[in-house]
N, C-alpha and C positions, 0 to 999 in steps of 0.2 A: 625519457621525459616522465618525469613524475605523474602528470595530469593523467597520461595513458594508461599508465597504473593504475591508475586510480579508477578509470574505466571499465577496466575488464574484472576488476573485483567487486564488480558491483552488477546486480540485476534487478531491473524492472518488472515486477511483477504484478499480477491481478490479484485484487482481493476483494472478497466483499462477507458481510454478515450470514451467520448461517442460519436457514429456516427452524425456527422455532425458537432459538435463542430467549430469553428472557431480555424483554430493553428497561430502560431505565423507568418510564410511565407505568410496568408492571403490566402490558401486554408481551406478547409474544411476537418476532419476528416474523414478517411476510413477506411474501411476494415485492412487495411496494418497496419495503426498507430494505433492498437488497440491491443495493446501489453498486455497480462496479467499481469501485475507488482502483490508484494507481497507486504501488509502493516502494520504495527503493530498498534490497537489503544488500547486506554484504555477501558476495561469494563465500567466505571465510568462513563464517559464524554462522548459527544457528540464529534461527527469526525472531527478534526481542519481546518479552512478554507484550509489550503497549506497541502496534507498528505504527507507524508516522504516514498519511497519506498525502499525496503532492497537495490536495486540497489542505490540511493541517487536521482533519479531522482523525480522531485517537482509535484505533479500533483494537481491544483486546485481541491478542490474538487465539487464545482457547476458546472465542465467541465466533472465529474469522475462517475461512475457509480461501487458501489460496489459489489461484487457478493459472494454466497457462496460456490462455487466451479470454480476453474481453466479453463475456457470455452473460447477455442481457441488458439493465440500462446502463451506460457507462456515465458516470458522476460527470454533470457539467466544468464544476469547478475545477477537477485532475483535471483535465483534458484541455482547462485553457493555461494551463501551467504547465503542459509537456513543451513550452520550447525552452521552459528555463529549467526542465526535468535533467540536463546533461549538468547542469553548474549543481544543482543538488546533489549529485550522484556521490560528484566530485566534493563537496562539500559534505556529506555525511559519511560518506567510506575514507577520510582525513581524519574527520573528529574523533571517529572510534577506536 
């Protein structure tokens, strides 16, 4: 089945912004803006400059730090979108 394929090339991962980072406003990243977001990449491939979070929010990834477990707040947003996180999966590890 193609879908299953599709599955296992793909991993969910943790990410969030790295301490100190420089943000858009021209402060520096804290504690507070260090949001656990959800991400989907491809087994295959290396992690794409801009990653895509289940929430839609953009996060540089030379600003991002990824992790293998949810350590700290986890993003509201991701977290009410992991039960449509499998059709994603399957829909962004397709497109690429």
């Amino acid at each position: 089945m193609p879908s299953e394929r599709h599955k296992r090339n793909c991993s969910f991962v943790a990410a969030r912004i790295r301490l100190g980072v420089p943000r858009a406003d021209g402060r520096r990243a804290g504690e507070r803006d260090r949001q656990v977001h959800l991400v989907v990449l491809p087994d295959d491939r290396p992690a794409p400059p801009v990653l895509e979070t289940l929430c839609g929010d953009p996060l540089a990834r030379e600003a991002t730090e990824l992790l293998d477990h949810i350590a700290g707040m986890p993003c509201v947003r991701c977290l009410a979108q992991v039960p449509d996180a499998g059709r994603a999966a399957r829909d962004n590890c397709r497109s690429a």
